[in-house]
C-alpha positions as CSV (number, residue, x, y, z in Angstrom):
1,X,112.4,118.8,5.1
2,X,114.9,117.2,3.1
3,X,115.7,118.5,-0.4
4,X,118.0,116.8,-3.1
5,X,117.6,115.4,-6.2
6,X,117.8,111.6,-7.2
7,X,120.2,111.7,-9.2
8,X,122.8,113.5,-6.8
9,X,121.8,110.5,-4.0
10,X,122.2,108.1,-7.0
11,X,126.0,109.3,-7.3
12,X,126.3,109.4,-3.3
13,X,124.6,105.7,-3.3
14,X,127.2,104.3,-6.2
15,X,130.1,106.0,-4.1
16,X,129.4,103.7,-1.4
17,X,128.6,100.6,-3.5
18,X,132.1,100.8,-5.3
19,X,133.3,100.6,-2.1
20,X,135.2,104.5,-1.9
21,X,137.8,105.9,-0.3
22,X,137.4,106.3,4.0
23,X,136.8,109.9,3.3
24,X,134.3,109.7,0.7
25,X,132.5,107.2,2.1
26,X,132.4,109.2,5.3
27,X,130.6,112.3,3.1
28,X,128.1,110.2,0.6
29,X,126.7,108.5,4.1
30,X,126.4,111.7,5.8
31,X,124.5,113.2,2.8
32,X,122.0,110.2,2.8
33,X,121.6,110.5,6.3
34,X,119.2,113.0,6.6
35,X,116.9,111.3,3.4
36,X,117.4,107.6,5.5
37,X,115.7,109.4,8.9
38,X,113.3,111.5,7.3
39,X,112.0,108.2,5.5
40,X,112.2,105.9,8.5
41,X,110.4,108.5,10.4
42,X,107.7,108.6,8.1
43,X,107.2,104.8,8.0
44,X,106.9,104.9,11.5
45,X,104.5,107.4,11.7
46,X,102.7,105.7,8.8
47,X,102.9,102.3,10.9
48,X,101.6,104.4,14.1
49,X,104.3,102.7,16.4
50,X,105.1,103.5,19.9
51,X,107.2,107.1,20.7
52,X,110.5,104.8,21.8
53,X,110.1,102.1,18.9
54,X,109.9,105.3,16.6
55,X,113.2,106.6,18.4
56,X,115.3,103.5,18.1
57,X,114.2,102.5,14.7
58,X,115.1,105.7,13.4
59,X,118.4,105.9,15.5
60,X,119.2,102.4,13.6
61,X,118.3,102.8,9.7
62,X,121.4,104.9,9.0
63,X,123.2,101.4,9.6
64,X,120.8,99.1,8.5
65,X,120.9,101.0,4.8
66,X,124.2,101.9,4.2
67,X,126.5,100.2,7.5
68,X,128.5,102.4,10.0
69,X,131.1,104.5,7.8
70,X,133.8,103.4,10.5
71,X,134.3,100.4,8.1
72,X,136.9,100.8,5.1
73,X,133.6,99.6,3.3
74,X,130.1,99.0,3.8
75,X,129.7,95.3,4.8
76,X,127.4,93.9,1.6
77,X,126.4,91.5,3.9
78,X,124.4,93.6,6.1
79,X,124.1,97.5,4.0
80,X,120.5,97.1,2.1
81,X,122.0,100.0,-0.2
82,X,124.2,97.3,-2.1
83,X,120.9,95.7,-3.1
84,X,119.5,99.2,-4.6
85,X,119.7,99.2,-8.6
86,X,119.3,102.2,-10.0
87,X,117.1,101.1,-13.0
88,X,114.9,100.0,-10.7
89,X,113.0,104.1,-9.8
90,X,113.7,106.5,-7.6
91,X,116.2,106.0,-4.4
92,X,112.9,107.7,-1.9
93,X,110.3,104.9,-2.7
94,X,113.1,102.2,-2.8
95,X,114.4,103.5,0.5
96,X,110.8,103.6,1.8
97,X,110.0,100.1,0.5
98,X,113.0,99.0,2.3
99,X,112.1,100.3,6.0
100,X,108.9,99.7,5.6
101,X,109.8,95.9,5.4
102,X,112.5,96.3,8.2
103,X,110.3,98.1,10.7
104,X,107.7,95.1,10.4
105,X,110.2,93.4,11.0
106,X,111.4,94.4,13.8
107,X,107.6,94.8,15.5
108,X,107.7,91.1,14.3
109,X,111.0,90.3,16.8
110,X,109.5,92.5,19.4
111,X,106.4,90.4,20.0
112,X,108.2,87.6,20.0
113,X,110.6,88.7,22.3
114,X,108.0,89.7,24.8
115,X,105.6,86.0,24.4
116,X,109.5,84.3,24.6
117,X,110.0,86.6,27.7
118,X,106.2,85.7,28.6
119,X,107.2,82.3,28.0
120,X,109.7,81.6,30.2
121,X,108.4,82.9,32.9
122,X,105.7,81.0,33.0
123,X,107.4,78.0,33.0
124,X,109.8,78.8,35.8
125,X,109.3,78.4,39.5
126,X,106.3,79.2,42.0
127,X,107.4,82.9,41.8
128,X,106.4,83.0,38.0
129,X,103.0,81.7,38.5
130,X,102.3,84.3,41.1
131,X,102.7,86.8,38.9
132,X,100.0,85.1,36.2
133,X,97.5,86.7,39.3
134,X,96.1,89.9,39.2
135,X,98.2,92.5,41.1
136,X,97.5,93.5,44.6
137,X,97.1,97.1,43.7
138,X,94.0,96.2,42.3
139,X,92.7,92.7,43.3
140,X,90.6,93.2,46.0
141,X,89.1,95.7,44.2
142,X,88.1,94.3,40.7
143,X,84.2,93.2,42.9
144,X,83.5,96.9,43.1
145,X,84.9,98.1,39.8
146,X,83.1,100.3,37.3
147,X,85.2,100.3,34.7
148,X,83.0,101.8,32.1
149,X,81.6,105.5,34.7
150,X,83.7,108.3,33.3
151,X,86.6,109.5,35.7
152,X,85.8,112.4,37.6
153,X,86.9,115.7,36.5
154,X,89.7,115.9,39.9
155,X,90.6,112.1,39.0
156,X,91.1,113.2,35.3
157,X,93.2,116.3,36.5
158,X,95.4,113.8,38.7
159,X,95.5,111.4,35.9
160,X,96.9,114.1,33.2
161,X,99.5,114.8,35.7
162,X,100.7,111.3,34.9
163,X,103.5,111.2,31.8
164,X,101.3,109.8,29.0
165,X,103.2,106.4,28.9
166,X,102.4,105.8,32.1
167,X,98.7,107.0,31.8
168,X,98.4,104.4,28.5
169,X,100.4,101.4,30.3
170,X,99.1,101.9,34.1
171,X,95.2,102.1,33.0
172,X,95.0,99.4,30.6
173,X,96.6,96.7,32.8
174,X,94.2,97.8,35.4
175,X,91.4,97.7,32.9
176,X,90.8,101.5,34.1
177,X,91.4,102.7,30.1
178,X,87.5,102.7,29.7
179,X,87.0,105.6,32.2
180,X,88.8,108.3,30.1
181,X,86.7,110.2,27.9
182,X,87.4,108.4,24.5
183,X,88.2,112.2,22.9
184,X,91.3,112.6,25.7
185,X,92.1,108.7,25.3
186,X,92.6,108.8,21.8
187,X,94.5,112.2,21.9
188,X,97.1,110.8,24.5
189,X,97.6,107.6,22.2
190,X,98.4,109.6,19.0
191,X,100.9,111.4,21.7
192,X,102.6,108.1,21.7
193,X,102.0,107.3,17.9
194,X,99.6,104.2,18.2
195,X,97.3,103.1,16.5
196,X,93.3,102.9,16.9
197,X,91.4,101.5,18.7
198,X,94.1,100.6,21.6
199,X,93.8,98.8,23.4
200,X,91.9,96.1,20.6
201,X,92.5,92.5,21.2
202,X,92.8,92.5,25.7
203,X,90.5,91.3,28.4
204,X,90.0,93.6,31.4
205,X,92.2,93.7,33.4
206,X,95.5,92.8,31.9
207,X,97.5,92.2,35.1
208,X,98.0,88.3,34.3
209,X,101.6,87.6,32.3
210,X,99.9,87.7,29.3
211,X,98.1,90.5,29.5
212,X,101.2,92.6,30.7
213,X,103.1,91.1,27.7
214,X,100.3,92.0,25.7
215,X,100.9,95.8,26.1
216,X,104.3,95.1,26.6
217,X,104.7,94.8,22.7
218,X,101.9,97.0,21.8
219,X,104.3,99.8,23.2
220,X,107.5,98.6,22.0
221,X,108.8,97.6,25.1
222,X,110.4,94.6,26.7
223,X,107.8,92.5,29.1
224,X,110.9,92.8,31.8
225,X,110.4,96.8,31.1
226,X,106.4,96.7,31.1
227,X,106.5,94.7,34.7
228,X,108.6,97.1,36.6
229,X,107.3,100.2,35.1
230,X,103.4,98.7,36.1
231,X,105.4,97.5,39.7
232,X,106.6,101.1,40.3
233,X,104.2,103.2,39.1
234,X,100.6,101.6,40.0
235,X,100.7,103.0,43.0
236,X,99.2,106.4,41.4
237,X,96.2,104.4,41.1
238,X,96.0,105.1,45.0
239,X,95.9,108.8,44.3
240,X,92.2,108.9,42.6
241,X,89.6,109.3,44.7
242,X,87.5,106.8,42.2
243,X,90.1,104.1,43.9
244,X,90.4,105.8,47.4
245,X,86.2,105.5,47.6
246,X,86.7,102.1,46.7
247,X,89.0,101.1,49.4
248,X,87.2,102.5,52.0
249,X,83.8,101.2,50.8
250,X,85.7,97.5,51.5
């Protein structure tokens, strides 16, 4: 928990907006620093993002807010701390007004990133239109799917083997997400920091482009990252004896 008082992070904020000395610039960042995490964390956890958007969101607001203290001065044309005025209220709810704006942001340029990514694929050659099909991991076995039965308990056991990213990402482009008990599904997405319901806006499966780049940016992840990390790991989907029946019934 992070303890100060306003008015010492008001001196530590002017320090840095006069443009100080190397050395003193150097000490009123690193005494902000801990106030700037603690508040970007807590707008992340507020906006219930993804575990790695939460990670390099908070790894970034240091420099977003007050610019790396490498510089002789904070650069007014990128440190948001040169826009703080005082008589404006407390530095906490202006610095949490701040990220808050930032981190939506930067969700903002994610999705678009991943429908630019999306995109362009889509319009390049033969090889980008086979991958709009569904994957062969689980095409010729979408007939026979009951995605709605619940998992069975040795499936389930398999299944929380699996590093929770890769339970959320794998099942959902399969359109397998429906099998988990809803009181395990929801605990695993909290694990991850997203929001309810998840997936909410995605037919079943999602192994087309858009559907991968669909929960490419609901996990704060490039679509390049989503597809090899669906490429590599939906081969545990061969491991459950839900799709091991399946196979051998065709």
């Amino acid at each position: 928990m992070v303890t100060g008082d306003d008015q010492t992070w008001r001196q530590h904020v002017a320090a840095i907006q006069k443009g100080a000395d190397q050395e003193s610039l150097g000490a009123a960042i690193g005494a902000l620093r801990p106030l700037i995490e603690q508040t970007a964390t807590r707008v992340c956890v507020r906006r219930r993002v993804g575990r790695q958007v939460q990670l390099d969101f908070v790894e970034n607001a240091v420099t977003a807010i007050v610019a790396p203290h490498e510089t002789k001065r904070a650069d007014k044309s990128t440190a948001r701390i040169h826009k703080y005025d005082a008589e404006a209220g407390p530095l906490p709810g202006w610095l949490w007004r701040t990220l808050d704006r930032l981190l939506l942001d930067d969700l903002e340029s994610r999705r678009r990133r991943a429908k630019h990514e999306a995109s362009a694929t889509d319009s390049g050659d033969e090889g980008g239109m086979m991958e709009r099909q569904p994957a062969p991991a689980t095409r010729d076995l979408d007939a026979g799917m009951d995605r709605n039965a619940p998992f069975c308990d040795r499936d389930l056991q398999e299944i929380e083997a699996w590093p929770v990213r890769d339970r959320l990402r794998v099942l959902v482009i399969a359109g397998l997400w429906r099998k988990v008990p809803e009181h395990l599904w929801v605990g695993w997405c909290e694990e991850e920091g997203l929001s309810q319901p998840f997936p909410d806006e995605i037919g079943e499966p999602a192994t087309t482009q858009d559907g991968i780049a669909w929960v490419a940016a609901e996990l704060g992840e490039s679509l390049e990252a989503a597809k090899q990390h669906w490429y590599r790991k939906r081969k545990l989907l061969r491991n459950l004896e839900y799709v091991r029946e399946l196979r051998h019934g065709n």
